[in-house]
C-alpha positions as CSV (number, residue, x, y, z in Angstrom):
1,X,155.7,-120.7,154.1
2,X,153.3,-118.6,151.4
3,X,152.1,-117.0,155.0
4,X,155.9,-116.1,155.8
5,X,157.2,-115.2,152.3
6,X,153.8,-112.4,152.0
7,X,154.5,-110.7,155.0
8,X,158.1,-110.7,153.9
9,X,157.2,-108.7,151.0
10,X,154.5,-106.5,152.9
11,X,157.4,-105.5,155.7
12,X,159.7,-104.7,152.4
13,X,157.2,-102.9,150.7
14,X,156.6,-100.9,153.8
15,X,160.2,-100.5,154.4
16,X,160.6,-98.7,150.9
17,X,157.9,-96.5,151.6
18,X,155.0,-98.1,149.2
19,X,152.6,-98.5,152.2
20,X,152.6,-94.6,152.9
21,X,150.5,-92.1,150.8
22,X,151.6,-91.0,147.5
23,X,152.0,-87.4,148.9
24,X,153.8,-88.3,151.6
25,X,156.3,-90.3,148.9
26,X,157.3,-87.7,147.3
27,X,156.9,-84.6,149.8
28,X,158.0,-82.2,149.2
29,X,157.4,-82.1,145.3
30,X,156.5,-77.7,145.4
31,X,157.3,-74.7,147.3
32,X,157.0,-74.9,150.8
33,X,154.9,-71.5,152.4
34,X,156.7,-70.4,155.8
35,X,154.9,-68.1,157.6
36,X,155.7,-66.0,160.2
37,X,152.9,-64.0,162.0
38,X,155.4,-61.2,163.1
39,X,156.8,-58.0,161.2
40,X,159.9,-58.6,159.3
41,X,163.2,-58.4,161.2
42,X,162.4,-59.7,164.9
43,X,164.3,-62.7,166.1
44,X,161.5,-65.2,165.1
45,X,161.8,-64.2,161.4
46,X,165.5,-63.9,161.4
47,X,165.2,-67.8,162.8
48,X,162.7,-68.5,160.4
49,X,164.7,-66.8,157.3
50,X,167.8,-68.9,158.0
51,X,165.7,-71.7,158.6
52,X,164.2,-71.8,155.4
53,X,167.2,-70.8,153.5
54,X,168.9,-74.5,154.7
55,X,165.7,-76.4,154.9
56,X,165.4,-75.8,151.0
57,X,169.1,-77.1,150.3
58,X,168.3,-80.2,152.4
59,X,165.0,-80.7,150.8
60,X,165.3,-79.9,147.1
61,X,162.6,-77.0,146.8
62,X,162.5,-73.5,147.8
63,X,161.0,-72.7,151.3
64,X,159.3,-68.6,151.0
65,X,159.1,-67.0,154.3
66,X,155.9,-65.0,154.7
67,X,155.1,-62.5,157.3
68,X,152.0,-62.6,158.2
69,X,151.7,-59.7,161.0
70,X,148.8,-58.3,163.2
71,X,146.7,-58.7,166.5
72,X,149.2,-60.4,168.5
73,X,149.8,-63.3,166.1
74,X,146.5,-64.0,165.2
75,X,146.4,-63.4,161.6
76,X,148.8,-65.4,160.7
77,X,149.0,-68.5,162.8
78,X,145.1,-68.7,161.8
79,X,145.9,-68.9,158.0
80,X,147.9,-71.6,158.7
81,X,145.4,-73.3,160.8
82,X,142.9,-72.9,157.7
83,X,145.5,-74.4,154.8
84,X,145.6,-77.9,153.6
85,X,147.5,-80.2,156.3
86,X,149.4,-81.6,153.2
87,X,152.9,-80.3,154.6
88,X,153.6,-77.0,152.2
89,X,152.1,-74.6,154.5
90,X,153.8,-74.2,158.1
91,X,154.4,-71.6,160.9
92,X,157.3,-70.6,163.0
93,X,156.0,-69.1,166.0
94,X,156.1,-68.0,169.5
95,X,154.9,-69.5,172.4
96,X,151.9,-66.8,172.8
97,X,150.2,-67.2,169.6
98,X,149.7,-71.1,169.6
99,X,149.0,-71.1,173.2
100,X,149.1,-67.9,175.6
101,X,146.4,-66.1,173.1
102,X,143.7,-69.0,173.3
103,X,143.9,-67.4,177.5
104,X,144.3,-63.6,176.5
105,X,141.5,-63.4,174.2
106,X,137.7,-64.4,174.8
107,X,137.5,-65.8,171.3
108,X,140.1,-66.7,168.9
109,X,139.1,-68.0,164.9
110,X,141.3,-71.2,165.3
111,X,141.5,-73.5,167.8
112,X,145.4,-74.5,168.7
113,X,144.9,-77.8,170.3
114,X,142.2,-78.7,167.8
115,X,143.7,-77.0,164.2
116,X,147.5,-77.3,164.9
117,X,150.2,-79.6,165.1
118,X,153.5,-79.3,167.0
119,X,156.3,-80.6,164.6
120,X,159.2,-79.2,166.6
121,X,160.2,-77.0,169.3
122,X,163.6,-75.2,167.5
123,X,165.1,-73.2,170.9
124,X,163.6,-71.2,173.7
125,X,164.5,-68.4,175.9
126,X,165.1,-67.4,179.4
127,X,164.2,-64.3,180.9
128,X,166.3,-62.4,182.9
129,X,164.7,-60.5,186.8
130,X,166.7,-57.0,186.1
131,X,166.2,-54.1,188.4
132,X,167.5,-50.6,188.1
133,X,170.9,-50.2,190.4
134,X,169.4,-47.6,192.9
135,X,167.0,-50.6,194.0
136,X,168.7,-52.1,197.2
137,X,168.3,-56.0,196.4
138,X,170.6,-58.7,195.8
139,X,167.9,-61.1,195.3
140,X,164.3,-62.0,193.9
141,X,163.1,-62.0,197.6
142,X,165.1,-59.0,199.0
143,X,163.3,-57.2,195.6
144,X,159.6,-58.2,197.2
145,X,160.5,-57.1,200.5
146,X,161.8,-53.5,198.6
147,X,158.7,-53.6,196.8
148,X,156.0,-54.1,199.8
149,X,158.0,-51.5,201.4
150,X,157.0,-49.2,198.8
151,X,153.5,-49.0,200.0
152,X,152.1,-50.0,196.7
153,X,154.3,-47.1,194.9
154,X,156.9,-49.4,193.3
155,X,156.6,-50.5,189.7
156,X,157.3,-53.0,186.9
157,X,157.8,-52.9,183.6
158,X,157.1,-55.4,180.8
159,X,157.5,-55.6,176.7
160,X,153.2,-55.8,176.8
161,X,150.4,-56.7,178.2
162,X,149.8,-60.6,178.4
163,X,153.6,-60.9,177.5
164,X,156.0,-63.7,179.8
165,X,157.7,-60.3,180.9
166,X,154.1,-59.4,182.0
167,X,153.1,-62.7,183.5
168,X,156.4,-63.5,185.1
169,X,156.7,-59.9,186.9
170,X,153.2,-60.1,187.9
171,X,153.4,-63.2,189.5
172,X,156.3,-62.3,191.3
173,X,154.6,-59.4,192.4
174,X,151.8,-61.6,194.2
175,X,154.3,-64.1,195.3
176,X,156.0,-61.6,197.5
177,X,153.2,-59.7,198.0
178,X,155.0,-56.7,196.6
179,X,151.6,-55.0,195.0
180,X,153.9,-53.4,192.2
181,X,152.0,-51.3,189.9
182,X,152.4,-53.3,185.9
183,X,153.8,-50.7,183.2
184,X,153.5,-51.7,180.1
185,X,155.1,-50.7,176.7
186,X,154.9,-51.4,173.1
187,X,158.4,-53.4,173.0
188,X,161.1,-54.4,175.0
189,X,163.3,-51.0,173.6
190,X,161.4,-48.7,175.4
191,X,160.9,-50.7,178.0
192,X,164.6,-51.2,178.8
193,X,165.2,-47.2,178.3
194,X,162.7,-46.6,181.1
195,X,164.2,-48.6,183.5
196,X,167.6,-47.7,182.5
197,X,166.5,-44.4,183.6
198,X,165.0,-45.6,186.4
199,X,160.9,-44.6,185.7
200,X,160.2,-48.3,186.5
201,X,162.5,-50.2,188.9
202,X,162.1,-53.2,188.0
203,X,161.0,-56.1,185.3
204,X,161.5,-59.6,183.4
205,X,164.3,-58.9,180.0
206,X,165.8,-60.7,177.6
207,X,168.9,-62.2,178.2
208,X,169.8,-61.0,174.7
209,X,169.1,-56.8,175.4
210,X,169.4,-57.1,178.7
211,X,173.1,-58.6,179.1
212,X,174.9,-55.4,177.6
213,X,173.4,-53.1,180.6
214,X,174.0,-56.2,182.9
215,X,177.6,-56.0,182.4
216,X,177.8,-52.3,182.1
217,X,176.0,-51.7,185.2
218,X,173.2,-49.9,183.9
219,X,171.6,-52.9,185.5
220,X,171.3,-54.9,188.3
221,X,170.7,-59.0,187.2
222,X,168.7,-60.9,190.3
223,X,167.9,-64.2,188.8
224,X,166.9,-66.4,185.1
225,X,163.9,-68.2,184.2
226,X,164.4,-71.9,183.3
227,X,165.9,-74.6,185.0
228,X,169.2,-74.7,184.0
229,X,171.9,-71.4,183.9
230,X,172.0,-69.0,180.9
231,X,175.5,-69.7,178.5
232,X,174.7,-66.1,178.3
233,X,175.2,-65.4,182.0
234,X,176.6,-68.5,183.5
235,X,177.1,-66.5,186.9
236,X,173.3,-65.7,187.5
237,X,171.8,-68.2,189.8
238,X,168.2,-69.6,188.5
239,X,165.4,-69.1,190.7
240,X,165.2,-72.4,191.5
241,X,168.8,-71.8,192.4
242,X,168.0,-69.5,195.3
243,X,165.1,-71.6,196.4
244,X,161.9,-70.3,194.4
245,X,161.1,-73.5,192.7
246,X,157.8,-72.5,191.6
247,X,156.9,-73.8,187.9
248,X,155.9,-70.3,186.1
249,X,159.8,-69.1,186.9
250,X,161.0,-72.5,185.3
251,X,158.4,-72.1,182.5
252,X,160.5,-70.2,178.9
253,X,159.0,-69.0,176.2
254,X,159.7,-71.1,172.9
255,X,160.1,-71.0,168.3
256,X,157.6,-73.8,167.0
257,X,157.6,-75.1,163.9
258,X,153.9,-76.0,163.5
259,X,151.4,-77.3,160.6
260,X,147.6,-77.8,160.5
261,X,146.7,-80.6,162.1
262,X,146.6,-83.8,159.6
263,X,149.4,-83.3,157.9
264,X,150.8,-87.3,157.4
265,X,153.3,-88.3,160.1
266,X,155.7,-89.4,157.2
267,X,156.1,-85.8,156.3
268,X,156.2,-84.4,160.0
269,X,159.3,-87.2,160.9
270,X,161.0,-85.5,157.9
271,X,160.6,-82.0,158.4
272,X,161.2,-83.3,162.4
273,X,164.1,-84.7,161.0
274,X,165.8,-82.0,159.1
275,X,165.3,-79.1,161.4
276,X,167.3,-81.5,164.2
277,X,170.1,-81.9,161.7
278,X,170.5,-78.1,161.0
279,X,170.1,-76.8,164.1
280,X,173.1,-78.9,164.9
281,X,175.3,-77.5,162.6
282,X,178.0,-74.8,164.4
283,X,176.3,-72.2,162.2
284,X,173.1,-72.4,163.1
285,X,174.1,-73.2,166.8
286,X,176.0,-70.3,166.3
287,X,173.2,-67.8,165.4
288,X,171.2,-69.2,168.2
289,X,173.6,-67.8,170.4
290,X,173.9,-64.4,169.0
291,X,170.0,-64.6,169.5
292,X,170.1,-65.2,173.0
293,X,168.3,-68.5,172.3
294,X,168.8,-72.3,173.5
295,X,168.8,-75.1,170.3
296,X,166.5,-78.0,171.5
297,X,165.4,-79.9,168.2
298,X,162.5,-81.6,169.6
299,X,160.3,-84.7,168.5
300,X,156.9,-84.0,167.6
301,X,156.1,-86.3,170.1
302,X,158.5,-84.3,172.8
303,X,157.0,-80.7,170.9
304,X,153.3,-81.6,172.0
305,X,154.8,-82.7,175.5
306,X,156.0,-79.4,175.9
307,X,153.0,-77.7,175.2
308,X,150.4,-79.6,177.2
309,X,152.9,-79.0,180.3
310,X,152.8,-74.9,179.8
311,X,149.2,-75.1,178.7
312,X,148.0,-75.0,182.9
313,X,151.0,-72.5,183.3
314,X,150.3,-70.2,181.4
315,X,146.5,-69.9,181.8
316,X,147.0,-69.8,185.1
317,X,149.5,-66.8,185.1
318,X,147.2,-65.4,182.6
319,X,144.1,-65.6,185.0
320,X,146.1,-64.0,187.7
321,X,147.7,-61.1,186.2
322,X,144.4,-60.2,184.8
323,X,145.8,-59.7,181.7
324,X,143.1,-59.1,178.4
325,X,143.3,-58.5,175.0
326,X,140.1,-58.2,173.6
């Protein structure tokens, strides 16, 4: 009966949180440090901004965005893999710094799988195949065939080098043995002026810029990453759709929340837990939307899933474009 009655009291205890670290009881008890390793204005800190702003109302203290720009990411996502993993220093990120850089660069000052911790994956974002109307093709395939009839002459265009636009249109380039010829820009502006005005012919969007020229006309739409349709463009058929099932056209790029690794998991559950509850809120679903973004909300547990699927991806695309960044 003593036996019983102790663990009785341990499973309360443990129940009202006394069996976790003091930290971790009262977390968060200060500031929390948000950075963002992108200038100020770009979707990721708009998401992160918002974010923040409702995070701090659910959690009682004030959440300070902090950009944190410069070599693709690096800087900042590597001062958050150096701070205390004590839960008041995060980073809301893209999918290339945490993981496509480890492939682009020949070394990097922080390790991702090794200094970071997934807490949740808040949305991610399909790409859209977009070609300029004078190319004669209805389809991803038809565009390979128009390509390898170039002789080598025809061209895509991407937002920069080691970019998803870059790796997507470069793998389709090999899969259909088109031999395009990569043109890379500094962003996906000048990128989409180009092949508005039809210097490249073709290459791999945003749904988000792209859709206005789509349903102008400026544009021709062949296909979306992913594996489900775009709310933004229900009518355009995935590429699984149209029988190109290959995993890097079904691989998105995703916003991470992400800590240093050993932060308590009482403290990643919580944040886990809050982002979920806002980004179901019509608001913030909402502003997703007008992002050209997907909500997902996942689990730490589903987060680090996630990235140990892409991981083979994308160093493989990486490998095969050629792409470097040293």
């Amino acid at each position: 009966m003593k036996r019983r009655a102790w663990l009785a009291l341990a499973a309360s205890g443990l129940s009202l949180g006394l069996g976790l670290p003091a930290a971790a009881q009262t977390y968060p008890a200060k500031p929390i440090r948000l950075v963002v390793p992108y200038v100020a204005g770009g979707g990721t800190d708009t998401i992160a901004r918002t974010m923040g702003e409702k995070l701090s109302k659910r959690l009682g203290q004030p959440v300070v965005v902090e950009n944190k720009a410069g070599a693709s990411g690096i800087i900042g996502t590597d001062a958050v893999a150096k701070a205390a993993p004590d839960g008041y220093t995060l980073l809301m990120t893209l999918t290339q710094s945490v993981l496509t850089n480890q492939f682009l660069f020949e070394k990097l000052p922080y390790d991702p799988r090794k200094d970071l911790t997934m807490i949740s994956v808040l949305a991610d974002a399909q790409l859209v195949l977009v070609a300029h109307p004078s190319v004669p093709a209805r389809t991803p395939r038809e565009l390979g065939d128009y390509a390898r009839a170039q002789s080598g002459q025809a061209t895509y265009a991407s937002w920069g080098v080691g970019s998803l636009s870059h790796l997507s249109g470069a793998y389709l380039s090999k899969l259909t043995r088109g031999n395009a010829t990569h043109v890379p820009y500094k962003g996906e502006a000048p990128m989409l002026q180009d092949l508005l005005g039809g210097q490249v012919q073709f290459g791999f969007a945003s749904i988000l810029t792209a859709k206005p020229y789509i349903e102008s006309g400026k544009l021709k739409a062949l296909a979306v990453t992913g594996t489900q349709r775009s709310s933004a463009l229900p009518a355009m058929p995935t590429f699984a759709e149209l029988g190109m099932q290959d995993t890097a056209f079904k691989t998105v790029g995703w916003i991470g929340l992400v800590a240093p690794v050993g932060v308590p998991a009482p403290i990643l559950a919580r944040l886990e837990s809050e982002v979920k509850a806002i980004l179901q809120t019509p608001d913030m679903q909402a502003r997703m939307a007008g992002l050209g973004l997907r909500p997902v909300g996942s689990s730490p547990a589903e987060a680090q899933a996630l990235y140990a699927r892409d991981w083979p991806v994308l160093k493989t695309l990486v490998a095969d474009s050629g792409a470097r960044l040293d």
